[in-house]
TORMAR-721187 format. One record per residue (C-alpha): y negated, z, x; residue in one letter. Coordinates in pm, whole numbers, plus 32768, in hexadecimal, padded with zeros to 4 digits. Layout:
residues N
- py, pz, px, type
- Y, Z, X, A
...
***
This chain:
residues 480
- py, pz, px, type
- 7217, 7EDE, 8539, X
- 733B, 7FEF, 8585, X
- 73A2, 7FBF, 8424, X
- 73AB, 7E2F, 8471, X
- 749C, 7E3D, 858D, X
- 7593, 7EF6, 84DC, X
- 75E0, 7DEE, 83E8, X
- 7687, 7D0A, 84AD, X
- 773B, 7E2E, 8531, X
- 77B7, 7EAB, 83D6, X
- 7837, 7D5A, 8359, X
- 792B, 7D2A, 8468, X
- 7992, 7E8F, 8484, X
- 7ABB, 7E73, 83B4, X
- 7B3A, 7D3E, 8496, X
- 7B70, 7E33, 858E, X
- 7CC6, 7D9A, 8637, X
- 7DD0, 7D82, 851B, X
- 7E70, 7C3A, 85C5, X
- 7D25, 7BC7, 8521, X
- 7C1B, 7AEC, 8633, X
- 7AAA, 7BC9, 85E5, X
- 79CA, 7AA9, 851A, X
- 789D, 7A85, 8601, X
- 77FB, 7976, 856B, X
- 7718, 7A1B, 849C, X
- 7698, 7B03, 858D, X
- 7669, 79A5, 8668, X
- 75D0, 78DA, 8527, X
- 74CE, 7A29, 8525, X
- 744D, 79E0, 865C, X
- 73D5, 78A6, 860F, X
- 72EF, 790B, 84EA, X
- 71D9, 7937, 85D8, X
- 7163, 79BD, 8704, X
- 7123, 7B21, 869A, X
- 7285, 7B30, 860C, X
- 7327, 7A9E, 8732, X
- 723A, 7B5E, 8828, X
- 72CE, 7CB6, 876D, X
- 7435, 7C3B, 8754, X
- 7471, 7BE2, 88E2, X
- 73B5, 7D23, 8928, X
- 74A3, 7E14, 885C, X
- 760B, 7DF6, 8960, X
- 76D8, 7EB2, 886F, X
- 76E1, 7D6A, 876D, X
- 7792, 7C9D, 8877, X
- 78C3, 7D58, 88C2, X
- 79BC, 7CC6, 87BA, X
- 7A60, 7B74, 8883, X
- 7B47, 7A70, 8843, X
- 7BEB, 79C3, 8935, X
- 7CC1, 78E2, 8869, X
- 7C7F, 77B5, 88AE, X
- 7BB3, 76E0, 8A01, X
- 7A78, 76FC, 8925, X
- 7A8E, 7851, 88B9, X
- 7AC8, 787D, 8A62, X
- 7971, 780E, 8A77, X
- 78F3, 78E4, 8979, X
- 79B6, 79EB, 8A07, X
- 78C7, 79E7, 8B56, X
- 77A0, 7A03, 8AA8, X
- 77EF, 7B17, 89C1, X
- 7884, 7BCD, 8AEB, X
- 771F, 7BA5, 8BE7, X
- 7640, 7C03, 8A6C, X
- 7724, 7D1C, 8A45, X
- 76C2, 7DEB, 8B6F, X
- 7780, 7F0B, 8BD9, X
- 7807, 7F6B, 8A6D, X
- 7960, 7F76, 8A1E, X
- 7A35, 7E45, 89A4, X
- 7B32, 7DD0, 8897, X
- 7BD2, 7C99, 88E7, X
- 7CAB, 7BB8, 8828, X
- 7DAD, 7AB5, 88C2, X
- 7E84, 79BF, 87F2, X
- 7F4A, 7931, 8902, X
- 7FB2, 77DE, 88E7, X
- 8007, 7751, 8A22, X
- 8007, 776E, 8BA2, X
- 7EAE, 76EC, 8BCB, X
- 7E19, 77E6, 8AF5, X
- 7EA7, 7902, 8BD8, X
- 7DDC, 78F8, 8D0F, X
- 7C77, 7902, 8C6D, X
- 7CC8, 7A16, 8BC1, X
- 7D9A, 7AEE, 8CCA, X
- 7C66, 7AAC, 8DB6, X
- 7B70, 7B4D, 8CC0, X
- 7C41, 7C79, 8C63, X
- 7CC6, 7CFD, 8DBD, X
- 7B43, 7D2B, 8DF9, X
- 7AFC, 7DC3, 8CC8, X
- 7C0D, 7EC0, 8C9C, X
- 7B3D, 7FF9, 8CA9, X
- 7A3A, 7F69, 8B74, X
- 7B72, 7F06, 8AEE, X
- 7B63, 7FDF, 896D, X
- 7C56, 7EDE, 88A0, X
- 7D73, 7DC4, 88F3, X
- 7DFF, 7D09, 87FA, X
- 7EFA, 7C04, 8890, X
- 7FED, 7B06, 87A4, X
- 8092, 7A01, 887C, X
- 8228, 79A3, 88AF, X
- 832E, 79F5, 8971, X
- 830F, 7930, 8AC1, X
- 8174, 799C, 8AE8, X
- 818E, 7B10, 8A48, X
- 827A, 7B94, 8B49, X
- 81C0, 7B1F, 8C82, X
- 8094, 7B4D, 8BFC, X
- 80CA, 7CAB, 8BA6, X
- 814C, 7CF8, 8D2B, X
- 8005, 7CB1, 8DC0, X
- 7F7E, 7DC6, 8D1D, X
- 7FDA, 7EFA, 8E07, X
- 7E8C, 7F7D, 8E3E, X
- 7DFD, 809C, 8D54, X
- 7D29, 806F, 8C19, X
- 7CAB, 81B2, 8C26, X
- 7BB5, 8195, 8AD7, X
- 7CC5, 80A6, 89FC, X
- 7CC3, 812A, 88A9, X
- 7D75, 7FF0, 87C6, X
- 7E95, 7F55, 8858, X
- 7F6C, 7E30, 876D, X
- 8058, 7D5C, 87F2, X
- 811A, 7C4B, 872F, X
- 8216, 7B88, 8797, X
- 8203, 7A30, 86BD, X
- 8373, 79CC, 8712, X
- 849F, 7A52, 864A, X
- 8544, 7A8B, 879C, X
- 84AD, 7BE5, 8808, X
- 8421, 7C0A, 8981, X
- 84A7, 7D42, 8A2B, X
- 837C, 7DA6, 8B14, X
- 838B, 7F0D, 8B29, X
- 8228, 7F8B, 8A8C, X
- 8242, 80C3, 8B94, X
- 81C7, 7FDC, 8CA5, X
- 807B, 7F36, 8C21, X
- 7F62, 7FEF, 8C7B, X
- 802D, 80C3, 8D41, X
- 80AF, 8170, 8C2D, X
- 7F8E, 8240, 8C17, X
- 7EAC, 8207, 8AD0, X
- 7E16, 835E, 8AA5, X
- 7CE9, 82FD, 89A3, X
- 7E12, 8206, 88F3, X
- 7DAA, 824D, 874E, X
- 7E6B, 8114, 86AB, X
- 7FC6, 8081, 8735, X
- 8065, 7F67, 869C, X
- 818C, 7E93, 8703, X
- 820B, 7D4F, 8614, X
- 8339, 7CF1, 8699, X
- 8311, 7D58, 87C3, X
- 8436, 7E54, 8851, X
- 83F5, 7F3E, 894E, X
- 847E, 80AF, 89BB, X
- 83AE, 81BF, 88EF, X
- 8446, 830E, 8987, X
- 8390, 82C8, 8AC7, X
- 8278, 82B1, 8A2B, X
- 8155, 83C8, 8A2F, X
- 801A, 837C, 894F, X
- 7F75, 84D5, 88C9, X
- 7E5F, 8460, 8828, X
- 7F03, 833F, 8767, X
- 7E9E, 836D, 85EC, X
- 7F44, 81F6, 8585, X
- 80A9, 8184, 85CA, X
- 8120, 803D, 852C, X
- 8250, 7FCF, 85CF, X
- 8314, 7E93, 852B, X
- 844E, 7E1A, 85CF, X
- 85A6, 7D68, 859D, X
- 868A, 7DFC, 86E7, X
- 8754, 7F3E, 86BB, X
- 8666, 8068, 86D6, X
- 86F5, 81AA, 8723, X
- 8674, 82A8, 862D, X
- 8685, 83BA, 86E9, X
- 85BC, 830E, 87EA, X
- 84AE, 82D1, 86EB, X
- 84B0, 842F, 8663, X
- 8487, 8497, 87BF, X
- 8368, 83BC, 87D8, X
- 8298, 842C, 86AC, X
- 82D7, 8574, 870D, X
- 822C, 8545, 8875, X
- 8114, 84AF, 876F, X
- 8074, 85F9, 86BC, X
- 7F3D, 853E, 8623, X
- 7FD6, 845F, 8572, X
- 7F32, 8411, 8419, X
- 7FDE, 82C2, 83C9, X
- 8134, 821B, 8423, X
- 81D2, 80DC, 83A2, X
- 8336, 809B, 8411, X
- 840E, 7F55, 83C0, X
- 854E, 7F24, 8464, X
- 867D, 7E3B, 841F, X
- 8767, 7F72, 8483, X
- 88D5, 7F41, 83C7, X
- 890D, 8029, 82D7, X
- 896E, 8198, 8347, X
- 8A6F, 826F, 828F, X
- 89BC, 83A7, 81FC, X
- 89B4, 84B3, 82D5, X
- 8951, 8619, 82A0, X
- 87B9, 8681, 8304, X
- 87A4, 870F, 849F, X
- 8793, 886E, 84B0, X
- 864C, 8837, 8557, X
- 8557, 877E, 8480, X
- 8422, 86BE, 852D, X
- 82CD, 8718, 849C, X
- 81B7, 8624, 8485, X
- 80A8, 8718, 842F, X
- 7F81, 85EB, 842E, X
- 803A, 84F6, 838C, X
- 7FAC, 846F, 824A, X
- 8022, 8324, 8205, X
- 819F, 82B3, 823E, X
- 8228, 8144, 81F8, X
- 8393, 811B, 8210, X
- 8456, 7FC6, 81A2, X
- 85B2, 7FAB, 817F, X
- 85AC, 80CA, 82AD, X
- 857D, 8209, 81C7, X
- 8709, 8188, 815B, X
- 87A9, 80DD, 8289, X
- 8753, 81F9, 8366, X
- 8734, 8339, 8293, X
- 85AD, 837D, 8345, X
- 8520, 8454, 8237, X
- 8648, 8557, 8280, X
- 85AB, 8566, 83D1, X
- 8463, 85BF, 838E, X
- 8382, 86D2, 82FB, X
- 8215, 863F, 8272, X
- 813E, 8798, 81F0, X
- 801B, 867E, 81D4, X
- 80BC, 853B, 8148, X
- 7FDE, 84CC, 802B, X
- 8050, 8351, 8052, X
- 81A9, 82F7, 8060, X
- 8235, 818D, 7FEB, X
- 8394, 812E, 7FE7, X
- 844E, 7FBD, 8002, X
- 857C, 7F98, 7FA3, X
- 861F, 7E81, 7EC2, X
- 86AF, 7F2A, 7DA4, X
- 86A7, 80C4, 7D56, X
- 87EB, 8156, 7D3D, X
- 88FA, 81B1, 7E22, X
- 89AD, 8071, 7DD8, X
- 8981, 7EF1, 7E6A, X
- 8932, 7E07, 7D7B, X
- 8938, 7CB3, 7DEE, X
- 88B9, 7CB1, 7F27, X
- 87CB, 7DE0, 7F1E, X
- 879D, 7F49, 7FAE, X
- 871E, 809A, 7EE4, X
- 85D2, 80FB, 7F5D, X
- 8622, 822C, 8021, X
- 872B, 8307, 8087, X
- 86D8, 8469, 8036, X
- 87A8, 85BC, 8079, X
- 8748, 8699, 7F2F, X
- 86E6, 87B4, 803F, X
- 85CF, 86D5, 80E4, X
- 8513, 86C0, 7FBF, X
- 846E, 8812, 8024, X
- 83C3, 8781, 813C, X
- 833E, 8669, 807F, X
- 8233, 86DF, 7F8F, X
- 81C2, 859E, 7F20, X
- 832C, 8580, 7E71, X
- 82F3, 86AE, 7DC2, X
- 8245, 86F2, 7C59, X
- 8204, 8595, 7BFC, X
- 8150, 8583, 7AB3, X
- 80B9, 83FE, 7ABA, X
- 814E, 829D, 7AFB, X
- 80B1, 8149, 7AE7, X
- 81E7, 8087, 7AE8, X
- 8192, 7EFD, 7B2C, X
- 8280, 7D9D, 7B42, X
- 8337, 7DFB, 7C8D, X
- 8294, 7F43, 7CE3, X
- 822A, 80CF, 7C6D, X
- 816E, 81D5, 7CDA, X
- 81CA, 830C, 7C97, X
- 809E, 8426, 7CA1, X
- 80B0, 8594, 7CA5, X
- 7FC7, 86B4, 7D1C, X
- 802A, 8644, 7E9B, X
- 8009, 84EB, 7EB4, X
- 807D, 8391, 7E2F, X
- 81E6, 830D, 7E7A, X
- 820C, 81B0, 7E70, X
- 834F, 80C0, 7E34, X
- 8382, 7F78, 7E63, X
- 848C, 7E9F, 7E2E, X
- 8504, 7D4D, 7E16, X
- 84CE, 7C55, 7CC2, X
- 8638, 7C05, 7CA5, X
- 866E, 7D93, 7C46, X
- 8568, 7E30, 7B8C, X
- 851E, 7D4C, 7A79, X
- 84BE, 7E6A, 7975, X
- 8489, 7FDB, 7931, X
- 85A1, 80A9, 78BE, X
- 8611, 81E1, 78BC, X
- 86CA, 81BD, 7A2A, X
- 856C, 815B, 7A8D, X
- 84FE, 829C, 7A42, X
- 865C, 8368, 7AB7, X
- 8702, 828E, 7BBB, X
- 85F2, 8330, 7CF1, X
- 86EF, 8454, 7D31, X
- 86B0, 8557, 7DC5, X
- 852F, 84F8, 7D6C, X
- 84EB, 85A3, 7BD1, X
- 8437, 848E, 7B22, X
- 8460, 8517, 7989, X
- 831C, 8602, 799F, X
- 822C, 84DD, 79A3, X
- 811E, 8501, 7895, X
- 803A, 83D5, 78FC, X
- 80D5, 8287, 790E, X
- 8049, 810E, 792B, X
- 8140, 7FED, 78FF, X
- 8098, 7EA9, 79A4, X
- 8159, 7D4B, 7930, X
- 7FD5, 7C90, 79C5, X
- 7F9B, 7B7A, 7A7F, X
- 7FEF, 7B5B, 7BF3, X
- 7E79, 7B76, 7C2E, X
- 7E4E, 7C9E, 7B8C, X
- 7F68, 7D6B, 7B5F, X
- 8088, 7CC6, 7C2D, X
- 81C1, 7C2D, 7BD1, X
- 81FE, 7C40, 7A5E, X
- 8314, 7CD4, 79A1, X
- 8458, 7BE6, 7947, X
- 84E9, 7CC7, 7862, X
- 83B4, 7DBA, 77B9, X
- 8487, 7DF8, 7689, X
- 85D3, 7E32, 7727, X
- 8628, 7FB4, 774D, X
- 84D4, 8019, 76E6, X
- 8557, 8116, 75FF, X
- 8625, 81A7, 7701, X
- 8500, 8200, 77B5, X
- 8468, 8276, 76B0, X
- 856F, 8382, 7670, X
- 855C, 841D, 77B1, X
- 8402, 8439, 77CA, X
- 83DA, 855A, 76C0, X
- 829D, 85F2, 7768, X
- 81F4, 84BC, 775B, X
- 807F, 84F3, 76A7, X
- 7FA2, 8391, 773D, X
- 8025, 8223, 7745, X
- 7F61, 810D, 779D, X
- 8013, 7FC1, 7790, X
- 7F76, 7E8F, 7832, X
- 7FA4, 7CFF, 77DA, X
- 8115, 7D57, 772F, X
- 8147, 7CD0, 75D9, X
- 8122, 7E0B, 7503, X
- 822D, 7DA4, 73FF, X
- 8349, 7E33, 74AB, X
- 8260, 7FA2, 74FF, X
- 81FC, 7F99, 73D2, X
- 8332, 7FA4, 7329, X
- 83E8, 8070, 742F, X
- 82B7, 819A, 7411, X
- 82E6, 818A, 72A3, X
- 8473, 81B6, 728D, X
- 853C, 830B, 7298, X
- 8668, 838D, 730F, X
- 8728, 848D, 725C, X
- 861D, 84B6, 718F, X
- 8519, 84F2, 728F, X
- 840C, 8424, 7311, X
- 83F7, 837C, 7452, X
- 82F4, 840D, 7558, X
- 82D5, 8557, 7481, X
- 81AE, 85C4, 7566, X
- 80E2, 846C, 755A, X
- 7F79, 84AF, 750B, X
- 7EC5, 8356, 75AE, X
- 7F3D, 81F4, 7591, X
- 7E2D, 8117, 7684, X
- 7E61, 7FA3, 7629, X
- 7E0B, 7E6E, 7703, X
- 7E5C, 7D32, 7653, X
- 7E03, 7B8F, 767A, X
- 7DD8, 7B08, 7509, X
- 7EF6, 7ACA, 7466, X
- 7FBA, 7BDD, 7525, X
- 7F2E, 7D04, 7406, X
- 7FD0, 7D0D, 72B8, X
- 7F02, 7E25, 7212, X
- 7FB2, 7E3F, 70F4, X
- 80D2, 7E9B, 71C8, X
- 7FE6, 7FA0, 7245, X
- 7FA2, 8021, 70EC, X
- 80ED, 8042, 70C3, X
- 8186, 8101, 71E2, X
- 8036, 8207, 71AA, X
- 809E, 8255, 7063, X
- 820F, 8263, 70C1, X
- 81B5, 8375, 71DB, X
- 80DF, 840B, 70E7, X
- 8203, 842B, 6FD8, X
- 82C6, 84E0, 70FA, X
- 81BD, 85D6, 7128, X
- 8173, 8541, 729B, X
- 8040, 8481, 7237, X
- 7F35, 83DE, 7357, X
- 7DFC, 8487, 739B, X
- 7D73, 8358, 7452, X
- 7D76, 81E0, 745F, X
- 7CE1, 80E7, 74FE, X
- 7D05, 7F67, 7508, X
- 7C68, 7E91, 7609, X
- 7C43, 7D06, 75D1, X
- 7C26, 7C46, 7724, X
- 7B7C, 7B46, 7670, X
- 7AB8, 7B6E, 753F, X
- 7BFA, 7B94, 742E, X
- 7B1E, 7A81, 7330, X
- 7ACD, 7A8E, 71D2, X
- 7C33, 7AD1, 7141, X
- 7C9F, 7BEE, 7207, X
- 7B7C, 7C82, 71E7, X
- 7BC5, 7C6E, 7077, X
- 7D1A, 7CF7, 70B2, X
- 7C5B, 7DFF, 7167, X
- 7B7F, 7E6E, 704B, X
- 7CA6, 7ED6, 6F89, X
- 7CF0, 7FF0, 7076, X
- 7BCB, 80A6, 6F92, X
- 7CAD, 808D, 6E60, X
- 7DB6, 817B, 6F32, X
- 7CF5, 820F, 7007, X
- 7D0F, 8365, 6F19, X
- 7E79, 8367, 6F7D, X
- 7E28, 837E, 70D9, X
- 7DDB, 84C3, 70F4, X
- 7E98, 864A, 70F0, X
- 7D69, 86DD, 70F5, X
- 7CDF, 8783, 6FA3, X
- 7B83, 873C, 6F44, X
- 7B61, 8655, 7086, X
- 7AF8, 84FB, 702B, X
- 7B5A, 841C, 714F, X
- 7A5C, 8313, 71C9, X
- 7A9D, 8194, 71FC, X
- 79E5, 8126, 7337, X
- 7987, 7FE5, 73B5, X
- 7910, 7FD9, 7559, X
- 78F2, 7E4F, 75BE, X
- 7A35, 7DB9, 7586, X
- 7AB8, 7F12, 755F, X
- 7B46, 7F8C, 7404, X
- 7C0A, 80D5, 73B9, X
- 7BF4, 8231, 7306, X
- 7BD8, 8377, 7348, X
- 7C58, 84AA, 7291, X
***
């Protein structure tokens, strides 16, 4: 029976706030299964503590989950929609403030502001606070003065455009910051703020700050020893942030810009503004050796972590070689495992415009390069591009694995053939291949397959090593 209770509990423990209302209607459905069910479900407080106040019904669903919840703490949800819906609500909370362990609000201008005043008293056991302003006007309530500006057990803070003073704000044992705004944000003031914020393991940050004229680092960095996890949109290049900051434990660190140089194309902004000294005190910019590089994004891996780019559609339409050299002061050309994605928006995000377009380019830079695996792309145009030279030498010199993905119709495998014993002639033959058919490839590629045994001799620099033609499911390949 312990093990029964906790299921309800598990299934909604991922709604936790999130501007997201908790789903109680299963755990309500449950207790209508039968008496023993229902008997266990009212008896066990902790179930009852997620509430919705959203709208007049939910109000009324709100009393009962508050009188079966006990004495146990509460996270409450409020989408605001009006003046009637304030009252109910207010009522319930200014009793409840010391079970109070989440607060999710969403609501407009005219209600946030007022709303937000009446709450003066402390929350002493508040660990999830989000507030989001649904209005493009932003309310300026000064976040200092709700709860009394004293949130000791505060975990998770996050403000959608919702503006507020952060230097007056003291939160020690804040692990989450997600702060999303379009006034003028001092930077120093926010620097100041995460400093006062030692545990920090995750921060996202989007402002709509005008761009900044580059500036040299502070002689005093800011260390955010916890941090893990950074987010940065146009922000890592309007305001020059990452020159502020030292991250000894950044594993996770993703980038938005809209193109990735230092010049505006169009409309759009490089991804981040980086002084070459800073790149010291960001490992997970340093020794990169893998990138997965999909329509509109990349991630960039290395033995500290994964650094992620994103950009807009208008820019980066292919890969080239200024994908690969245009991150300055961030050294891309030692990657050795790549994946090119062109996919499906369901699978692998926006496709490529332009596959073909520069893709020798990139392939010239990448000389330490020994794994690709290429994804829904028509292989005519890597096919032809792996088996060409320049000056004589051989594109991809230290290429040992080619990892195919392919809808039928997409694989020419006498193209295949072809570029094998071209790398082969140049002394840079494959050691593996493999071929993978999303769909069973039908009677006449598998036909076209078949001849692979005819050259499959050829494949192979290794003396008195017969390489083996495998079949696994829809998979097909070789191995020397």
């Amino acid at each position: 029976m312990d093990v029964f209770v906790l299921i309800p509990r598990f299934t909604r423990e991922e709604e936790r706030l999130q501007f997201v209302p908790p789903t109680n209607k299963p755990l309500i459905t449950m207790t209508h299964v039968c008496r023993s069910w229902r008997n266990t479900l009212l008896s066990t407080p902790s179930l009852w503590t997620q509430i919705d106040f959203s709208l007049s019904a939910k109000s009324q669903q709100a009393e009962v989950f508050l009188r079966r919840s006990g004495n146990q703490l509460l996270d409450i949800y409020h989408h605001l929609r009006g003046r009637d819906y304030v009252e109910p609500f207010l009522s319930t909370m200014l009793h409840n403030l010391f079970r109070l362990r989440g607060l999710s609000i969403v609501s407009y201008l005219p209600y946030l502001e007022p709303l937000l005043r009446n709450f003066s008293a402390l929350a002493p056991e508040l660990k999830y606070l989000e507030i989001q302003s649904g209005s493009t006007m932003e309310p300026g309530a000064q976040l200092p003065n709700v709860f009394g500006g004293q949130m000791p057990k505060l975990t998770s803070l996050s403000l959608y455009l919702f503006h507020t003073n952060l230097c007056y704000l003291d939160l020690p044992s804040l692990t989450r910051f997600s702060f999303v705004t379009k006034k003028y944000t001092s930077i120093r003031r926010l620097i100041f703020f995460l400093e006062r914020c030692p545990l920090l393991e995750f921060v996202e940050i989007r402002l709509s700050d005008p761009l900044q004229a580059p500036t040299p680092p502070p002689r005093r960095r800011v260390c955010l020893a916890a941090l893990r996890e950074l987010r940065l949109d146009i922000t890592a290049y309007t305001t020059g942030l990452l020159d502020q900051l030292i991250l000894p434990k950044c594993t996770e660190m993703m980038l938005k810009g809209r193109s990735t140089d230092g010049t505006l194309i169009r409309r759009g902004t490089p991804v981040a503004q980086i002084h070459p000294s800073s790149i010291d005190h960001l490992p997970v910019t340093r020794g990169i050796t893998k990138a997965v590089a999909i329509g509109g994004s990349c991630t960039f891996s290395g033995p500290s972590g994964n650094l992620s780019f994103w950009w807009s559609r208008e820019i980066r339409e292919s890969v080239d070689a200024h994908f690969f050299t245009s991150f300055f002061p961030v050294s891309l050309l030692q990657i050795r495992e790549l994946l090119i994605g062109h996919g499906r928006w369901t699978r692998f995000g926006r496709a490529w415009k332009r596959v073909a377009a520069g893709l020798r380019g990139a392939f010239e830079v990448l000389t330490d390069l020994e794994g690709l695996t290429i994804v829904h792309c028509k292989m005519e145009p890597f096919l032809q591009t792996l088996g060409e030279t320049v000056d004589g030498r051989i594109l991809l010199p230290e290429l040992q694995r080619l990892t195919v993905y392919v809808w039928c119709g997409d694989m020419d495998v006498s193209a295949l053939i072809q570029c094998t014993r071209s790398r082969k002639e140049h002394f840079r033959p494959l050691e593996e291949v493999t071929v993978v058919w999303e769909k069973d490839p039908g009677a006449v590629v598998r036909d076209e397959v078949e001849s692979l045994r005819e050259f499959v001799g050829e494949l192979t620099h290794r003396v008195g090593e017969a390489p083996k033609l495998f079949w696994r499911g829809d998979e097909c390949g070789w191995r020397s």
